[in-house]
C-alpha positions in Angstrom: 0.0 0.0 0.0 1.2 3.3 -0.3 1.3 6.3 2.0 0.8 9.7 1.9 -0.1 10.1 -1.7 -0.2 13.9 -2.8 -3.7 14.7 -4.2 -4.7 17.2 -5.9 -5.8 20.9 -5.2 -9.7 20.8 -4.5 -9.2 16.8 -4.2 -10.3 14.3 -0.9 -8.7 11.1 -0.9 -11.1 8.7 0.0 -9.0 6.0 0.3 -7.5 2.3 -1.3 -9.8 -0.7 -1.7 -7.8 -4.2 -2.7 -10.2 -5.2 -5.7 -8.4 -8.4 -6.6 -4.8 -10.0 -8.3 -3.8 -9.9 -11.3 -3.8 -13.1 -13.4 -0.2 -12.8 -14.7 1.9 -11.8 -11.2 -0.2 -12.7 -8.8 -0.3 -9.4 -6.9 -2.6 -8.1 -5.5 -4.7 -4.9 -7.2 -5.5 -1.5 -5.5 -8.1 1.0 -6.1 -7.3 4.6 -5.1 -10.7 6.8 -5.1 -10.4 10.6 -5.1 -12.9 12.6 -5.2 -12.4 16.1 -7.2 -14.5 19.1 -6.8 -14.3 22.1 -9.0 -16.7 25.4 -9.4 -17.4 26.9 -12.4 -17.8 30.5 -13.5 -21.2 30.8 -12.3 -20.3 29.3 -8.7 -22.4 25.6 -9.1 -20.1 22.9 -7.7 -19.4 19.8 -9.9 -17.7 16.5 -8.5 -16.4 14.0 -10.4 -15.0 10.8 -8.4 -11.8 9.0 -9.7 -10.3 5.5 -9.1 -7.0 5.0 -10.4 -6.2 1.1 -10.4 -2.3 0.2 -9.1 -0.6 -3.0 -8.9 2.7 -3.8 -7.0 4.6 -2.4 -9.9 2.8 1.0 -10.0 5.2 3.2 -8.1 3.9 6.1 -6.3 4.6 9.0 -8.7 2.7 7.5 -11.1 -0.6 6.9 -9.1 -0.4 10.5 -8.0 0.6 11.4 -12.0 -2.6 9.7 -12.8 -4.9 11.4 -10.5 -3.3 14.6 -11.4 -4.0 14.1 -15.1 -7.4 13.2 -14.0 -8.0 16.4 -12.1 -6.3 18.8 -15.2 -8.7 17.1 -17.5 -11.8 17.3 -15.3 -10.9 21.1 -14.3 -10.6 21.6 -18.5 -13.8 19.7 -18.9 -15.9 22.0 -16.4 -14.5 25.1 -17.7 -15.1 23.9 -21.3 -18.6 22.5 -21.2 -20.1 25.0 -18.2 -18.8 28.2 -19.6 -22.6 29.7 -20.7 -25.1 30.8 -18.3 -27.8 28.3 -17.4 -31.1 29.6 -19.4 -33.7 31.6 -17.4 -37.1 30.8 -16.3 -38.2 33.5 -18.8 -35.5 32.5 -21.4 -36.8 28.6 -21.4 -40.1 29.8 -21.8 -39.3 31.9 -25.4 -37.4 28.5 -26.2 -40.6 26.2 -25.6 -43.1 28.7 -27.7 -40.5 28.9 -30.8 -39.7 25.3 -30.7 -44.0 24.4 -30.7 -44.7 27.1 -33.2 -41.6 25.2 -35.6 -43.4 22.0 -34.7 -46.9 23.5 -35.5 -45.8 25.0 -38.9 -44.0 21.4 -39.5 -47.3 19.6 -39.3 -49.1 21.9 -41.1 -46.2 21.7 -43.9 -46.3 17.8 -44.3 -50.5 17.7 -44.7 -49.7 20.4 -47.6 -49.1 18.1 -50.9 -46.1 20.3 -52.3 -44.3 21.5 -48.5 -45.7 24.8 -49.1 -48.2 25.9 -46.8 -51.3 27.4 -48.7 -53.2 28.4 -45.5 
């Protein structure tokens, strides 16, 4: 088992887990479980849990490397992906009444014979 492993910033080590032994050396296999937290630009908390698998032969560095890779890519993914402001109450609303109106004027269209409306 190993000790003290760094984790990353906004990251709580939950802990390893044996899971079972690989087939080929007959070690045993770890599960390391961090869980990463990150706020985006807007303040709403997103968590992401990661378990990073080691073996005898996975040295320390490279756990930690792993869950710090982890962490970079989930920080990049929640300041990718959550970068627009959540829609408004009012905002959704507009959105609902285009989208049935396009829906409306689409039925209409397909009991026309040509696509055209004529009414």
């Amino acid at each position: 088992m190993l000790r003290d492993l760094w984790t990353p910033t906004g990251a709580a080590y939950k802990g390893a887990v044996p899971v079972g032994y690989n087939v080929e050396t007959g070690s045993g296999i770890v599960v390391h479980t961090v869980m990463l937290k990150a706020k985006d630009k807007f303040g709403k908390e997103h968590k992401m849990q990661v378990q990073v698998l080691a073996d005898r032969d996975t040295s320390q560095a490279q756990v930690e490397d792993m869950m710090g890779g982890a962490a970079e890519r989930f920080l990049r993914d929640v300041r990718e992906k959550y970068d627009k402001r959540p829609a408004t109450a009012e905002e959704m609303k507009e959105a609902g009444k285009a989208l049935n109106d396009f829906l409306q004027h689409r039925t209409r269209r397909r009991n026309s014979t040509s696509n055209k409306l004529y009414f």
